[in-house]
One Martini backbone bead per residue (centre of mass of N, CA, C, O) as a GRO file, in nm:
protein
  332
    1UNK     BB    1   0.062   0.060  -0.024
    2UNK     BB    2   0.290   0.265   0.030
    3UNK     BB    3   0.409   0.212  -0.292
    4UNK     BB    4   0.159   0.324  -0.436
    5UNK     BB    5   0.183   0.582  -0.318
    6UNK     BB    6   0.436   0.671  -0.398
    7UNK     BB    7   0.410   0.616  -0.705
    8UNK     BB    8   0.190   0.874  -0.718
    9UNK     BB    9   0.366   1.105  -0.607
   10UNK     BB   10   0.535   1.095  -0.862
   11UNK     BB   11   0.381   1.152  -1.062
   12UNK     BB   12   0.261   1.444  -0.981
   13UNK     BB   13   0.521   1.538  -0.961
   14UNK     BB   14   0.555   1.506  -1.298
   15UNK     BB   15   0.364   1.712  -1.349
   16UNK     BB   16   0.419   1.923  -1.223
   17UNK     BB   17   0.699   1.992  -1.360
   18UNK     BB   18   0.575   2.002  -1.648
   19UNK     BB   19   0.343   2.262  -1.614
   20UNK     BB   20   0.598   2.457  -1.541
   21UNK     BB   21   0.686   2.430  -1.839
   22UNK     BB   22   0.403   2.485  -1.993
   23UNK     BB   23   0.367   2.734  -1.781
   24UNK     BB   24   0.566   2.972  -1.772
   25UNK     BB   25   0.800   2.825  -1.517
   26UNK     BB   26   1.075   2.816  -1.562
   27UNK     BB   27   1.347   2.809  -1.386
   28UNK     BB   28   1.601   3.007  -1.260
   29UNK     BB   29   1.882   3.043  -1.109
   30UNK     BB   30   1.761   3.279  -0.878
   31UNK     BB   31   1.464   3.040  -0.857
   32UNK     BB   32   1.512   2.739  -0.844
   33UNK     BB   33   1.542   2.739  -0.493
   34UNK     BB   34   1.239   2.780  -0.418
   35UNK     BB   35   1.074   2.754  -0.106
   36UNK     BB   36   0.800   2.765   0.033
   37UNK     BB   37   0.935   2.946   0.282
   38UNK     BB   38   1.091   3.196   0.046
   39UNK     BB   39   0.758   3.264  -0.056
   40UNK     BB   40   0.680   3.335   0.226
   41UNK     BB   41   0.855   3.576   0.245
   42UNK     BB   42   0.854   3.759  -0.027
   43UNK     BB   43   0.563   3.808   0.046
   44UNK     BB   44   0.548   3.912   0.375
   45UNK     BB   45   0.746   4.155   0.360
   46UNK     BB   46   0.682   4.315   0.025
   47UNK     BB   47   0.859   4.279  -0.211
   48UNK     BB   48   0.628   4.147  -0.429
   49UNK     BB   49   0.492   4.422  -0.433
   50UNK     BB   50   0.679   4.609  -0.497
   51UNK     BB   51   0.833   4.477  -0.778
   52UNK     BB   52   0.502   4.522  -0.914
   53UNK     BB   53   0.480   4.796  -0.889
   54UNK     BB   54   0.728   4.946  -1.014
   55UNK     BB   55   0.604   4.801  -1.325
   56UNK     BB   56   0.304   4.939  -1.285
   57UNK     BB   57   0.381   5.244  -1.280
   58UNK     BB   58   0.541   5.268  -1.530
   59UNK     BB   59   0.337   5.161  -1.710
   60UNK     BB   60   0.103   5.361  -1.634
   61UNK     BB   61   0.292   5.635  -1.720
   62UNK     BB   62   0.266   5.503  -2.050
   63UNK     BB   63   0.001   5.492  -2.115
   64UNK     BB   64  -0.145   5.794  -2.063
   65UNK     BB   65   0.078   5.932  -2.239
   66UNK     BB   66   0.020   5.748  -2.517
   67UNK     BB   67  -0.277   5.830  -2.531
   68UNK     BB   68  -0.339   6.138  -2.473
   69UNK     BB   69  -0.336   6.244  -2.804
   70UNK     BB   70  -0.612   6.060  -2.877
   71UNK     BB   71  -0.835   6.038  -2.638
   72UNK     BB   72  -1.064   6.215  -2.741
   73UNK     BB   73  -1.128   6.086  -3.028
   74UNK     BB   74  -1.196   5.816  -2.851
   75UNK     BB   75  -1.422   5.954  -2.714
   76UNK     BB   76  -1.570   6.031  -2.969
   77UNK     BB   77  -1.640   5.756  -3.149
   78UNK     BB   78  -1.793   5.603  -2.896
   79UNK     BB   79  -2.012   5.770  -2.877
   80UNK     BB   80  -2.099   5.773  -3.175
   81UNK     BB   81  -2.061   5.462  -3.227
   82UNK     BB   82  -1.737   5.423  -3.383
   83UNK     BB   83  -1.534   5.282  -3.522
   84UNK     BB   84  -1.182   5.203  -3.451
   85UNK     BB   85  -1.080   5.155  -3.732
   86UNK     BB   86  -1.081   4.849  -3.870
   87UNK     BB   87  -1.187   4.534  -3.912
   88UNK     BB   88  -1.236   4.273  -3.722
   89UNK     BB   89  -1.164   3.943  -3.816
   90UNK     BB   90  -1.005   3.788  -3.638
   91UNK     BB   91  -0.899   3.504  -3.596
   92UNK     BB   92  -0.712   3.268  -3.840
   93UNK     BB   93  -0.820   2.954  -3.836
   94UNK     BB   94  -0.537   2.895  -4.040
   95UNK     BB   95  -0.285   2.935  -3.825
   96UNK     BB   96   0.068   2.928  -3.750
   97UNK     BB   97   0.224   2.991  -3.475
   98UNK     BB   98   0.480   2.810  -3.552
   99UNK     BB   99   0.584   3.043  -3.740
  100UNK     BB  100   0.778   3.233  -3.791
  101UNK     BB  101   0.769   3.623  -3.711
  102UNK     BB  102   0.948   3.884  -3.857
  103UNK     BB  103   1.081   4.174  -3.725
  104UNK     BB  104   1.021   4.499  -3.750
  105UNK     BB  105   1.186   4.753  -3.654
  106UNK     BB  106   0.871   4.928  -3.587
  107UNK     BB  107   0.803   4.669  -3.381
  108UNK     BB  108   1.027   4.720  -3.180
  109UNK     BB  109   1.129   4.757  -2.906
  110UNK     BB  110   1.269   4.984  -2.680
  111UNK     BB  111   1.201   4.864  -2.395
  112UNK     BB  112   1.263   4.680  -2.085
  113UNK     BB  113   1.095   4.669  -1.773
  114UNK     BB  114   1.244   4.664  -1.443
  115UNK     BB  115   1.315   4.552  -1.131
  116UNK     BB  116   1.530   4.647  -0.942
  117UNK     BB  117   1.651   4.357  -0.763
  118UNK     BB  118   1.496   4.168  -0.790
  119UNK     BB  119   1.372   3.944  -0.526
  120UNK     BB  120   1.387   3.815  -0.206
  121UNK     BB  121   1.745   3.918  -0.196
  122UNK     BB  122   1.673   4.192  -0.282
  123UNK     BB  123   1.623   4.524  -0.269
  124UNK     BB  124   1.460   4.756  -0.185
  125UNK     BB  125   1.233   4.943  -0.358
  126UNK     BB  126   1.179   5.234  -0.537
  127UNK     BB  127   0.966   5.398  -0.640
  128UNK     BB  128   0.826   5.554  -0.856
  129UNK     BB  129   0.728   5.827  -0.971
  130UNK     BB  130   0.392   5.964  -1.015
  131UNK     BB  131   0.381   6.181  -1.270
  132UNK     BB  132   0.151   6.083  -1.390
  133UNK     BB  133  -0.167   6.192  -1.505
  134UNK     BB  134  -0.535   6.228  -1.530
  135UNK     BB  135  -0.575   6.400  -1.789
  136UNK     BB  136  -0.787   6.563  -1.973
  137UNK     BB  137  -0.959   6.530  -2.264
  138UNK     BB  138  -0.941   6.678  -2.555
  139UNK     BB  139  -1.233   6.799  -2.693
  140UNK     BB  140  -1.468   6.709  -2.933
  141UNK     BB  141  -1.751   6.820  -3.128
  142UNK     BB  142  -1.655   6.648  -3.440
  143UNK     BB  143  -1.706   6.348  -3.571
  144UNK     BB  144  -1.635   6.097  -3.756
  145UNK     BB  145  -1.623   5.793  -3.902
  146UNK     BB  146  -1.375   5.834  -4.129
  147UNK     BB  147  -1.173   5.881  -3.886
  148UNK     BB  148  -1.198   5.646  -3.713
  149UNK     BB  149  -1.122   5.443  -3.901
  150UNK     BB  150  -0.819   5.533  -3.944
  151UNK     BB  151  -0.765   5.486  -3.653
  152UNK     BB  152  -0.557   5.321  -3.447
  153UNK     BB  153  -0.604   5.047  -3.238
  154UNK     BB  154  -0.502   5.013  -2.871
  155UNK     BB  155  -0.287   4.765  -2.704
  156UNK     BB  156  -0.300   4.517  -2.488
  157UNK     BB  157  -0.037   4.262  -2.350
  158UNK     BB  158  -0.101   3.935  -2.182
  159UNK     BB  159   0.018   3.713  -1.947
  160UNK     BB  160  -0.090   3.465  -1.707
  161UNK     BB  161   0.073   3.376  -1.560
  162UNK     BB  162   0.241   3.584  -1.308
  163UNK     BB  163   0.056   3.840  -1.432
  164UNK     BB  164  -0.255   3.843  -1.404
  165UNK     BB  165  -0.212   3.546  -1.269
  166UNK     BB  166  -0.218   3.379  -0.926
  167UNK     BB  167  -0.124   3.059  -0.828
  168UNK     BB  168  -0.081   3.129  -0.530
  169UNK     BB  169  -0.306   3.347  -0.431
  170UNK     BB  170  -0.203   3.649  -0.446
  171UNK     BB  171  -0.414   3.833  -0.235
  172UNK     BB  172  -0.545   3.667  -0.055
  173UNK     BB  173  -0.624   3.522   0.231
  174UNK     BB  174  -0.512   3.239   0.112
  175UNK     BB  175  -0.199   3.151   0.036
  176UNK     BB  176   0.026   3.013  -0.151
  177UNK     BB  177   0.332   2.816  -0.233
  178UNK     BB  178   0.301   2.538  -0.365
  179UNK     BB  179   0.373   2.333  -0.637
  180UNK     BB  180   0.047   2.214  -0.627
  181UNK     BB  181  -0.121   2.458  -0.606
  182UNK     BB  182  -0.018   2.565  -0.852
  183UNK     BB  183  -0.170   2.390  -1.021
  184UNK     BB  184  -0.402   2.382  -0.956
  185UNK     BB  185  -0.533   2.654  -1.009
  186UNK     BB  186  -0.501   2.603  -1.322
  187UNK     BB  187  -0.672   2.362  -1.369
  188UNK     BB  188  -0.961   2.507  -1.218
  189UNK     BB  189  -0.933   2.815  -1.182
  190UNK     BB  190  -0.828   2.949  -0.856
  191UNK     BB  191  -0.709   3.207  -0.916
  192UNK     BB  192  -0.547   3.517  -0.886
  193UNK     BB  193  -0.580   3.841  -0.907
  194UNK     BB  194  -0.348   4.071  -1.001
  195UNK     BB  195  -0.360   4.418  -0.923
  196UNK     BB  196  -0.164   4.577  -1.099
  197UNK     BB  197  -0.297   4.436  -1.366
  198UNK     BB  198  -0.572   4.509  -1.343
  199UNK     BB  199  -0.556   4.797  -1.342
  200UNK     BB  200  -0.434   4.833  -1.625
  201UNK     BB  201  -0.659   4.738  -1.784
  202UNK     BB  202  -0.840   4.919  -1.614
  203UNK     BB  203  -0.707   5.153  -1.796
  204UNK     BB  204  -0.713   5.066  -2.081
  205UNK     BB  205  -1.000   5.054  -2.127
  206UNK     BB  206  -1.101   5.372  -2.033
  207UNK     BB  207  -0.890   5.443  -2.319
  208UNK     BB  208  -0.972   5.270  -2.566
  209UNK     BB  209  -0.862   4.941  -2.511
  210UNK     BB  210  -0.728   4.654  -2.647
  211UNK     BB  211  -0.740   4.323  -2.459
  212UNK     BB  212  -0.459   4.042  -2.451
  213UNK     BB  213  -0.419   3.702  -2.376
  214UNK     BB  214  -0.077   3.522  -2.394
  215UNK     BB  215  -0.048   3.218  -2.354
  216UNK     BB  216   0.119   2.853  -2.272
  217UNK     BB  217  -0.097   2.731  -2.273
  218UNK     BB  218  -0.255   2.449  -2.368
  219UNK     BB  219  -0.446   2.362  -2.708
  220UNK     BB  220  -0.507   2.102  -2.582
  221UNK     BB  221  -0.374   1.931  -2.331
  222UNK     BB  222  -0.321   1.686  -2.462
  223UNK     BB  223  -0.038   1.837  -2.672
  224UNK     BB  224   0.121   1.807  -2.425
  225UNK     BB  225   0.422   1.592  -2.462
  226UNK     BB  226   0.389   1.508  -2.166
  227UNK     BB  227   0.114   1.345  -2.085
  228UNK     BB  228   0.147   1.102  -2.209
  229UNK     BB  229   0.368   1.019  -2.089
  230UNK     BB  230   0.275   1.015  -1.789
  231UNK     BB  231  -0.045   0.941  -1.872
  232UNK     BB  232  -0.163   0.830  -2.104
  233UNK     BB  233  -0.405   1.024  -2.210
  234UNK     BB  234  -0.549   1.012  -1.895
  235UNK     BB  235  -0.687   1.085  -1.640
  236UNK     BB  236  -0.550   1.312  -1.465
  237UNK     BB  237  -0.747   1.133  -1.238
  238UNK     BB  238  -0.790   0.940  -0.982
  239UNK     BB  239  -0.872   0.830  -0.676
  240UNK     BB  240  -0.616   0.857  -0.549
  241UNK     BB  241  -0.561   1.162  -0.613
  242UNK     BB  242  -0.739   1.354  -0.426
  243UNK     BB  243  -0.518   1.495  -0.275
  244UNK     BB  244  -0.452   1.682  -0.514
  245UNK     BB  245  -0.764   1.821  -0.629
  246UNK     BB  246  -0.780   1.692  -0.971
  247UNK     BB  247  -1.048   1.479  -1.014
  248UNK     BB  248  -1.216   1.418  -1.340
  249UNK     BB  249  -0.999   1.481  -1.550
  250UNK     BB  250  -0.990   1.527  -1.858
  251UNK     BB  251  -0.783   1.543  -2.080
  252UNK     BB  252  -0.927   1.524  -2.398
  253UNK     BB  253  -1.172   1.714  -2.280
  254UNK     BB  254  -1.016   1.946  -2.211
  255UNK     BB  255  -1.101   2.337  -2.178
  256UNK     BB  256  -0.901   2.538  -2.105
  257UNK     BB  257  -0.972   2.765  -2.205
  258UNK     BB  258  -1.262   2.809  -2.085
  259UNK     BB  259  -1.106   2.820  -1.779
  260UNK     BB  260  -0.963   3.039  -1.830
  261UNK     BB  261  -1.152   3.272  -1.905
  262UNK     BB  262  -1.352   3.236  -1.607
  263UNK     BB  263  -1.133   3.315  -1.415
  264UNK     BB  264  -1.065   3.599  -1.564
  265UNK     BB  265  -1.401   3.691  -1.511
  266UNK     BB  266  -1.384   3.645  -1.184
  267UNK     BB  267  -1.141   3.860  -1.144
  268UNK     BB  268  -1.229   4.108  -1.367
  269UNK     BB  269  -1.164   4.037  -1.688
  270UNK     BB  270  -1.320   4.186  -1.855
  271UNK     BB  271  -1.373   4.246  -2.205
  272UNK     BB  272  -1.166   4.053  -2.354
  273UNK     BB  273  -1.086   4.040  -2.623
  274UNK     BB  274  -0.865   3.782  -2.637
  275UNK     BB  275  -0.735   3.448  -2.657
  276UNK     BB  276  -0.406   3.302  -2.670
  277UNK     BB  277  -0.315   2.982  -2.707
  278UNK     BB  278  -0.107   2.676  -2.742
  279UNK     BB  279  -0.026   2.503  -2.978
  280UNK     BB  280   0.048   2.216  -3.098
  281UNK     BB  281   0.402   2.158  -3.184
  282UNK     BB  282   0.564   2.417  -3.001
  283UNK     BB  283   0.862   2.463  -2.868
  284UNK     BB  284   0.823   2.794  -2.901
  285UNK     BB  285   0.705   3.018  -2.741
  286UNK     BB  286   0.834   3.277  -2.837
  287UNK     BB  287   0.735   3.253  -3.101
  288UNK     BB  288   0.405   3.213  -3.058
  289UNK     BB  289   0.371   3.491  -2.956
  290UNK     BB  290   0.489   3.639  -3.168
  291UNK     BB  291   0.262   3.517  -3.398
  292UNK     BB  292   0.026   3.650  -3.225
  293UNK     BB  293   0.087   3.956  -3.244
  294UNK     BB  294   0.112   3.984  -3.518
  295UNK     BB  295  -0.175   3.909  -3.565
  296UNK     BB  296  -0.295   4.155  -3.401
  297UNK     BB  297  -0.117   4.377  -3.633
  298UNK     BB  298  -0.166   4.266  -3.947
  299UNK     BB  299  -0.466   4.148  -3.937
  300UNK     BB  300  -0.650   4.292  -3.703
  301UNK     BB  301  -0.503   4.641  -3.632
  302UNK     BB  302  -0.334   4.636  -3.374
  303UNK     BB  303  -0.157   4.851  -3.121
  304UNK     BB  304   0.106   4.759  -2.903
  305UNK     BB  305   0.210   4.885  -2.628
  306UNK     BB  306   0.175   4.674  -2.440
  307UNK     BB  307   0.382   4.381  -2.262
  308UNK     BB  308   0.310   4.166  -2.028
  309UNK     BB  309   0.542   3.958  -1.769
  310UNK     BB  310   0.794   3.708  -1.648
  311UNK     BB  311   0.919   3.626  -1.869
  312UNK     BB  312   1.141   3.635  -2.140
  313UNK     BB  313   0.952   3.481  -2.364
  314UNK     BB  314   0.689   3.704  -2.329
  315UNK     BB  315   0.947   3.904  -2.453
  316UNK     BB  316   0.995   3.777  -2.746
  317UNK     BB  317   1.080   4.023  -2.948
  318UNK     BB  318   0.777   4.156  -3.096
  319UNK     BB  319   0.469   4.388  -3.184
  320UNK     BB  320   0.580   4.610  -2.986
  321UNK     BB  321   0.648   4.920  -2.788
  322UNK     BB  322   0.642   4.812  -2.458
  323UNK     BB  323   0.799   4.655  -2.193
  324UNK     BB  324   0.675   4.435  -1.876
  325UNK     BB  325   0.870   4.279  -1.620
  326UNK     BB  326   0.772   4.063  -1.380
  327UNK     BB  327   0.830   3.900  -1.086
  328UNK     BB  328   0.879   3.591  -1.041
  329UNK     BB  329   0.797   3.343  -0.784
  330UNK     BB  330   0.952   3.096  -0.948
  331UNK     BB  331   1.114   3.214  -1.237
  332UNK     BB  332   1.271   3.210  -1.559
   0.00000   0.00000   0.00000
């Protein structure tokens, strides 16, 4: 009998392994031995708040900046009730995402913001100071529709574990600090919004622009090359598994999309232009994102003006015009 619990320890443990790799979580020298005990340090300390914050003000004081000289016509055509930009066409059901696509000069960032010295050993940052304020847009008196088509409208993209939301439950009455956990969380949909970018969200929402989450989950969850090694693209777990908290899922019927859709809209990221998840088959996810980047600018019509990620992966490449790092709490 406790053979056979060995065993099954050891599967979850291979499978929460799998899944740190699957889901933009793959520790680096900096963070890859922090342990449960580590993460509730630099949680409780205020260090990883500190850091988010660092990087969600600077944030802040970019998309207000970027937005300003447009503002005015940008809430006259939307009060007239007029699109902004061509027609989106949503995304291309026949797109191969796997496939690199070249970053010209104009797409490419000017430079990623990170906390300087993040991570629980890093020294506490300075807040950057709060120069940018919401002043009034300048009011338009008259608006056509034929100037609203003309206008590109503006995006942001974010990625999903430890940037839109955390996996560790961070800023819960209950966080948790466990990769059990942080499993949990990811499969059942039980994450929470991280405050610093939820706040970033409606903050671009309120000044007319559109908001895409872009992350490395796979859909279907059996495409990725692990479950079948792992599971045997059995269910997710059996009843032995009960104790892991995540027994009665199907890998193959697994709707992965759905489950992130619907956390994302109860955590508050409501109105949602688009998400987009990992195709199977797609060895790198840097090159996979930045090819749906590509396509919400050059098929879609949208300009990237921020892209919000925890990883080097989320910001490989280009198709924005400036990146947004926050320190993970598991490592880059």
């Amino acid at each position: 009998m406790e053979n056979s619990r060995t065993g099954i320890r050891s599967v979850i443990a291979a499978l929460i392994a799998f899944l740190a790799l699957s889901f933009a979580l793959a520790p680096s020298a900096s963070a890859a031995d922090y342990t449960p005990q580590q993460r509730k340090e630099y949680f409780d300390s205020g260090k990883y708040s500190n850091d988010l914050a660092t990087v969600a003000q600077a944030a802040r004081n970019w998309i207000i900046r970027r937005t300003q000289p447009t503002l005015g016509k940008v809430r006259a055509c939307r009060k007239a009730g007029y699109r902004i930009g061509k027609k989106d066409p949503g995304k291309n059901p026949n797109a191969d995402y796997r496939v690199p696509v070249n970053v010209p000069k104009n797409q490419q960032p000017d430079r990623i913001v990170s906390a300087p010295d993040p991570g629980p050993d890093g020294q506490p940052t300075t807040l950057l100071p709060n120069n940018t304020v919401l002043k009034p847009a300048k009011k338009v008196k008259k608006i056509t529709r034929s100037a609203c088509a003309k206008m590109r409208r503006l995006a942001i993209a974010m990625d999903m574990d430890e940037t839109a939301m955390s996996s560790f439950r961070y800023g819960s009455p209950q966080p948790n600090y466990d990769t059990y956990s942080m499993y949990r969380n990811e499969i059942l949909g039980s994450q929470t919004a991280l405050k610093p970018m939820l706040n970033l969200y409606k903050l671009a929402q309120k000044r007319g622009m559109a908001t895409f989450v872009i992350t490395a989950r796979y859909e279907p969850l059996s495409a990725d090359p692990l479950v079948g090694t792992i599971l045997g693209n059995a269910d997710l777990c059996d009843p032995g598994f009960s104790w892991a908290g995540a027994c009665g899922l199907d890998v193959n019927n697994f709707n992965f999309t759905k489950v992130t859709r619907a956390n994302l809209k109860n955590e508050g990221y409501t109105g949602l232009t688009d998400l987009y998840m990992r195709p199977p088959d797609s060895p790198s996810k840097g090159e996979v994102k930045n090819s749906e980047r590509a396509e919400i600018s050059l098929r879609r019509g949208y300009r990237i003006i921020a892209m919000f990620g925890d990883q080097s992966s989320d910001l490989e490449k280009g198709f924005y015009e400036r990146g947004f790092k926050y320190q993970s709490p598991v490592g880059d």
